[in-house]
N, C-alpha and C positions, 0 to 999 in steps of 0.2 A: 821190456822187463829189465834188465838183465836181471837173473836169480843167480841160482846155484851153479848155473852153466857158463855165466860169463866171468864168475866166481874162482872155480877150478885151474887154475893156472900156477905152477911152481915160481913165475916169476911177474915182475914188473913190466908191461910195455912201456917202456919207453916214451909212448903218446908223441912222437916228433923225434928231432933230430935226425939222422940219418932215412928214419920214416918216412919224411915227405920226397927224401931222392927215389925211395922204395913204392911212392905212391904214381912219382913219376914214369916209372918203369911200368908198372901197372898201365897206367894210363897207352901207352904204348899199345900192352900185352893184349887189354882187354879192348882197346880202338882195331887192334885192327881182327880180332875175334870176331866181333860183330859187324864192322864196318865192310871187312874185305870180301865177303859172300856175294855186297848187297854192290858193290860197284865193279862187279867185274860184268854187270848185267847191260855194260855201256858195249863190250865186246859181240852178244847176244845176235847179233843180225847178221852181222858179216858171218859166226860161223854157221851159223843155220843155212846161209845162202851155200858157203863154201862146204859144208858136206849134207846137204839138200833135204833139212831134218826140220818137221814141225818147230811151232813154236813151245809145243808143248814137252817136247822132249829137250827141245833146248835148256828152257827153264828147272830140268831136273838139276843143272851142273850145280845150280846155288841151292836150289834145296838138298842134294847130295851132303854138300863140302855141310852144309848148318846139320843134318842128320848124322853124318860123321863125328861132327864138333862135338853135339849132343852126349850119342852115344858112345865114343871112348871117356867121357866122362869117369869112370869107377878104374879105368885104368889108369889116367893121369892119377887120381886121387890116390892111388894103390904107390903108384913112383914118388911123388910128394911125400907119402907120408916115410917112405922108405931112403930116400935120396935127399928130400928137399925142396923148394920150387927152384932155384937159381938153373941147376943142371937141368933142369924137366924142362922149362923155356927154352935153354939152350938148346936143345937136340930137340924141343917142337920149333924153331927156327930155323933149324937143318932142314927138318923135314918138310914144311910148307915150302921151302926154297927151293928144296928136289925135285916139291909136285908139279910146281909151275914151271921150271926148266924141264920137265920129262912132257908137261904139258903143250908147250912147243913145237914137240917135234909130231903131235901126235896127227893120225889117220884116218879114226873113227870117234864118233863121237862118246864110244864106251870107251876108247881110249882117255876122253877128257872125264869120264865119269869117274874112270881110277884115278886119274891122276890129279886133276884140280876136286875131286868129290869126296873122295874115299883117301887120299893120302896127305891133300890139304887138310881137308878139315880134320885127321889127326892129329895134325901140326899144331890147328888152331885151337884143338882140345889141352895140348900141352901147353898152350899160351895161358887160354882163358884162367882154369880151377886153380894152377900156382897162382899166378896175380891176385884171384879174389883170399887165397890163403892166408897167403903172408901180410895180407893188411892185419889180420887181425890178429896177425902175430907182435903187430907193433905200435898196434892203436886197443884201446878201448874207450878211456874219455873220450875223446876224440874219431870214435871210430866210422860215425853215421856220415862226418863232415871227409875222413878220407875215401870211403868209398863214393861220395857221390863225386868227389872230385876225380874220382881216378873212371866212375863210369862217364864221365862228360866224355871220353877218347873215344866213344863209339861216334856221337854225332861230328866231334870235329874232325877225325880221322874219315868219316865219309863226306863231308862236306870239300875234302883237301882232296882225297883221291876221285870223286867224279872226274873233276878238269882234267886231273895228270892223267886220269886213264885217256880219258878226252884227245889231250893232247898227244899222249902214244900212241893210241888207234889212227889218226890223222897221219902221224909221221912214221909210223914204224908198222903197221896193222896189228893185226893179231897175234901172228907170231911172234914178230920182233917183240911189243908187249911185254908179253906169255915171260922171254927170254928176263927183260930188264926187270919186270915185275920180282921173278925170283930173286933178282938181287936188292930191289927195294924192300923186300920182307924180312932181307936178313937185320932187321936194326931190332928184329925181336931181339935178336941175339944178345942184342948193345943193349933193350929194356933187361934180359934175364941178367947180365952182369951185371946192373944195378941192383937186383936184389940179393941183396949180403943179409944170410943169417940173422937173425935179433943174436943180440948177445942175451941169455937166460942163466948166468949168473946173477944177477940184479933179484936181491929180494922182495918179493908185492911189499907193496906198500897203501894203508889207507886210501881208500877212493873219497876223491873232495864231495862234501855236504852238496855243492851248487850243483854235481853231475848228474845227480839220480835223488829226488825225494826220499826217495827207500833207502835210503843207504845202511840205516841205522838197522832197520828192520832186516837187511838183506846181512849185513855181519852177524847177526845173530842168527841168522837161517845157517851161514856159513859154517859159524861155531858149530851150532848144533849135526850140521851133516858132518862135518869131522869128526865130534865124540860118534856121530853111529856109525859111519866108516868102521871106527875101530873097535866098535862092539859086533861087528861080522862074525858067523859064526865058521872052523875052521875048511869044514864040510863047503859053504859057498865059495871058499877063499881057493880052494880044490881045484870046483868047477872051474870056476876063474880064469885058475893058472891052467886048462886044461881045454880052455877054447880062448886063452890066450893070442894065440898064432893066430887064428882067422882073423879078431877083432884086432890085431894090432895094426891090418889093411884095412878092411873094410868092416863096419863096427855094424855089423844088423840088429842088434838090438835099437838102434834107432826106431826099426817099425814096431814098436811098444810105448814111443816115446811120444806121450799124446801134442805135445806143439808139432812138431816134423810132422805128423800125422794129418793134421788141421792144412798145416801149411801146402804139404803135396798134392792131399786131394785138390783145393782148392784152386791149384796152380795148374792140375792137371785141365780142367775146366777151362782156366781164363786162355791157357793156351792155344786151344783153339781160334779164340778170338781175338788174337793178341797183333798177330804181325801182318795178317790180310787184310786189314783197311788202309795199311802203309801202301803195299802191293798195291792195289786199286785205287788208290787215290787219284793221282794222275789220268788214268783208264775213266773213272768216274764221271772227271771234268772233261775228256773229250765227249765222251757220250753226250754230256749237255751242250756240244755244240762251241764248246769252248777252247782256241786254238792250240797247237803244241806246245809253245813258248812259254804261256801265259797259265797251260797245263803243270808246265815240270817247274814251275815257279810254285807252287803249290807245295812242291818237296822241299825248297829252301827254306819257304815259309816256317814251313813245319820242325826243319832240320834248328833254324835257329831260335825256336821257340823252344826245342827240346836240349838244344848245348847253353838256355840262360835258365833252365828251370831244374836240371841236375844237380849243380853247384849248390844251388840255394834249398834245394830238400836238404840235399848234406848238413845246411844250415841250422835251419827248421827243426830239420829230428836231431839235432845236436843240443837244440836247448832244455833248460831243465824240465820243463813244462808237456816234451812234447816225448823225450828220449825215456822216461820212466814205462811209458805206456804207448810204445813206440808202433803195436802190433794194428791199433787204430787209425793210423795216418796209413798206413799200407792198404788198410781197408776204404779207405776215405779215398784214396788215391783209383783202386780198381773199380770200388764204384762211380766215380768218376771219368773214368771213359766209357764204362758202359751207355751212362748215362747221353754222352757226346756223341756217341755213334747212333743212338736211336733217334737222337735227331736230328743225324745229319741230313737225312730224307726230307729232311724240312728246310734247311738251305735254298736257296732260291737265287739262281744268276751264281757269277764269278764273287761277286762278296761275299756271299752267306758261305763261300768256301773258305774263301779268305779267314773269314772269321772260325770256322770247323777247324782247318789246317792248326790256326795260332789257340785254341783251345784243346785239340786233341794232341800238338807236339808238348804243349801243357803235360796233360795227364801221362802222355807214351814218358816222358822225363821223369816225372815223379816213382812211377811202376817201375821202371830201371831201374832208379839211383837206390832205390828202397828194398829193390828182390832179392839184391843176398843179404844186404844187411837186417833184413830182417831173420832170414834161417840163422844166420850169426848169432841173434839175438835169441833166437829159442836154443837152438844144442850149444851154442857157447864154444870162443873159436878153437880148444881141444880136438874137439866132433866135427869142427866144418866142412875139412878135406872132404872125410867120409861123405859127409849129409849132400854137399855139394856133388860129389859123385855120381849117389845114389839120386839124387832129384833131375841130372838129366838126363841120365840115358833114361826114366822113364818117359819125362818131358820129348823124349826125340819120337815120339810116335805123333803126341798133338802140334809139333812142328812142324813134321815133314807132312803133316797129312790137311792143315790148318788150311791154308791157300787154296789147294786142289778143290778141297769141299764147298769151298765160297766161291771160289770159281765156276762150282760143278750145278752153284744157287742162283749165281748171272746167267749160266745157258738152258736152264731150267725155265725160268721166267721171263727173261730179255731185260730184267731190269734189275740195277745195281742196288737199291732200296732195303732188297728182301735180304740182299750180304748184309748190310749195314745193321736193319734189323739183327738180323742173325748173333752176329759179332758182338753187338750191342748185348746182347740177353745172355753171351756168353762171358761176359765180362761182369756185366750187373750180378748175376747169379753168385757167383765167387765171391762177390764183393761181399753182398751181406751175409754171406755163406761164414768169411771173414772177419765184419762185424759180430757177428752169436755167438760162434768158435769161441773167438777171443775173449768175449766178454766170460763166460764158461771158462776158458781158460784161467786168465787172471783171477777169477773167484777160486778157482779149486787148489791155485798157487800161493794163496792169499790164506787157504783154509790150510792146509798142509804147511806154512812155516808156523804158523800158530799151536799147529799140535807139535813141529819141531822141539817148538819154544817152552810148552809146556811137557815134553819129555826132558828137554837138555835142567830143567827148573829140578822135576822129579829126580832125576838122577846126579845131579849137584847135592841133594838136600839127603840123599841115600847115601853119597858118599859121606858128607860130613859125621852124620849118625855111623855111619859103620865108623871111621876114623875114633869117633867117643868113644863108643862102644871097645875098641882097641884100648884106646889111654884108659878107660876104667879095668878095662883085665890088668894090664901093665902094672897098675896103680894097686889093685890087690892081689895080686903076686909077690911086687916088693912088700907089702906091708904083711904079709902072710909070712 
């Protein structure tokens, strides 16, 4: 789109300069948000043996710390909007550092659930929502090409920490770890001082023809929401100023706001499907008989299929062609792993994985690089804190619960097929759920600047006539 939402800004972004050291930081922020849950599962055995707990209880630690991440969401967003991101990273870099140094020393396994589950992944809520903030505090041209750049830091921040954990589980075990680890997280700290403020003195300035087809259509939408801004009547302006306070955190009127609306449910659905064919993969390929090695190579596969296909969405929805009607390619994208998961049952031997792995790290990249920037793109990045907030601590119920259930579909049947299915049609479903929305959307976006256009015409040509209608009294007064 953008419309009216990506619109709304008192100032110029920037588009670059100090931006991409800001994208760098992110990069960091949001690498190790997602990455760090997913590789501390290399520790996973040793402590299960050392305090003598299922695997199933094991496996809460990482679904915990991403359940946590999730739902402090509306809190981070609440300190952002109130503070900023630079200090919120800061002090979630504190605190993921506390969790894993208190995590250490711990005795029970609900010891690591507080402490790497429920204190980390506040940490890593404080990382995540400033990072995806602030990009769009400093990009808008350019804003599709720095988010996919700054979400490439999931895949290569886990592709970097399997070894190192690797390597400190070998030389140091768990604990020792647990220890060092908390001071390898402190370089949040070092991402959050990299983001300095925009300066928003800078007056907007024209957005170039090449960025958006609409351009011309969207200044004239803009026009016209300003004259009606300021035909508000005093009584609404009351209300306003009188639930002021709440929306200056957390802005609920969003749930009125039919894109956000489109967007959540639809996310609430893929979520499901989203992160347990990652989880099983490897699981998948030994069941067919296919050795360890040759299993977890599988996640390489995948991991480096997904850190060369980030980048280049950024690209992709960056061009004029693709970035006007950007909410499409998000859809093209989800239905697109749906699609790969249903048939991956159909794979056959270690290549037809082969081939699933570098076609599904395909699509897992594209649904990344594209999932905030697309809420960006509908509430417009004034709203994102908020919107971001609000989208996942609902999101933390189809995360923490997503895995368990497809898990709960392999020991139902004894066969990985009916997940894959599963996942598959929860992903497909959204997608074109996606596709209608949108298309619906855009038409109704499409119908509303037009009557904008023809209010702001009406009320031009009412001024002018009253304006006569003045100079002719004027005119016979004097002459009277």
């Amino acid at each position: 789109m953008p419309t009216k939402a990506a619109k709304n800004l008192s100032y110029s972004p920037p588009d670059g300069g100090w931006g991409w050291v800001v994208v760098f930081g992110a990069f960091i922020s949001i690498g190790f948000s997602y990455a760090f849950p997913k590789s501390l599962t290399v520790y996973f055995k040793e402590i299960q043996e050392y305090f003598s707990v299922s695997y199933s209880e094991i496996a809460w630690v990482s679904s915990v710390m991403l359940a946590s991440m999730y739902a402090a969401g509306p809190v981070s967003s609440i300190l952002v909007n109130r503070y900023g991101s630079r200090p919120v990273v800061l002090v979630g870099g504190l605190i993921l550092s506390a969790g894993m140094v208190l995590a250490s020393f711990g005795t029970t396994i609900i010891h690591l659930y507080l402490c790497v589950g429920v204190i980390g992944g506040l940490g890593l809520a404080f990382n995540l929502q400033p990072a995806l903030t602030i990009i769009g505090t400093y990009f808008h041209i350019k804003r599709p090409l720095a988010n996919g750049l700054a979400m490439t830091g999931s895949p290569v921040l886990l592709s970097t920490l399997a070894p190192v954990n690797q390597f400190l589980f070998d030389c140091f075990g768990w604990r020792g770890s647990f220890l060092i680890l908390g001071a390898v997280v402190l370089n949040c700290c070092v991402a959050g001082a990299l983001m300095r403020p925009v300066n928003k003195n800078l007056k907007p300035k024209a957005e170039p023809q090449e960025c958006n087809g609409a351009a011309a259509e969207e200044a004239a939408a803009a026009d016209t929401n300003a004259h009606i801004d300021n035909l508000l009547s005093e009584q609404s302006q009351k209300e306003s100023s009188n639930q002021g306070c709440i929306h200056k955190f957390i802005d609920f009127s969003l749930f009125r706001h039919r894109g956000f609306l489109i967007y959540l449910v639809g996310n609430v659905v893929m979520f499901f499907g989203f992160f347990a064919p990652v989880v099983f993969l490897a699981p998948y390929a030994k069941h067919q008989g296919i050795d360890e090695y040759s299993a977890a190579f599988l996640l390489s596969i995948f991991a480096l299929a997904d850190m060369f296909i980030r980048p280049t969405t950024g690209i992709i929805g960056n061009t004029k062609w693709i970035r006007p009607r950007i909410q499409y390619f998000f859809s093209f994208a989800v239905t697109y792993n749906g699609v790969c998961h249903i048939f991956c049952p159909l794979a056959s031997g270690y290549a037809g994985l082969v081939v699933y792995a570098v076609f599904f790290g395909l699509g897992f990249g594209m649904v990344s690089a594209l999932l905030f920037e697309v809420l960006m793109d509908l509430v417009g990045a004034h709203r994102f804190s908020t919107a971001v907030g609000l989208v996942t601590i609902i999101e933390c119920g189809p995360v923490l619960l997503g895995p368990p259930i497809s898990g709960a579909l392999v020991d139902a049947f004894g066969d990985y097929k009916y997940m894959y299915f599963a996942c598959g049609v929860f992903m497909l479903v959204p997608g074109i759920f996606f596709f209608i929305m949108h298309y619906y959307n855009y038409k109704k976006l499409d119908e509303e600047q037009r009557q904008n256009v023809a209010v702001e015409m009406r009320t031009s040509e009412e001024a002018v006539q009253f304006k006569m209608n003045q100079g002719d009294k004027i005119a016979q007064g004097t002459n009277g």
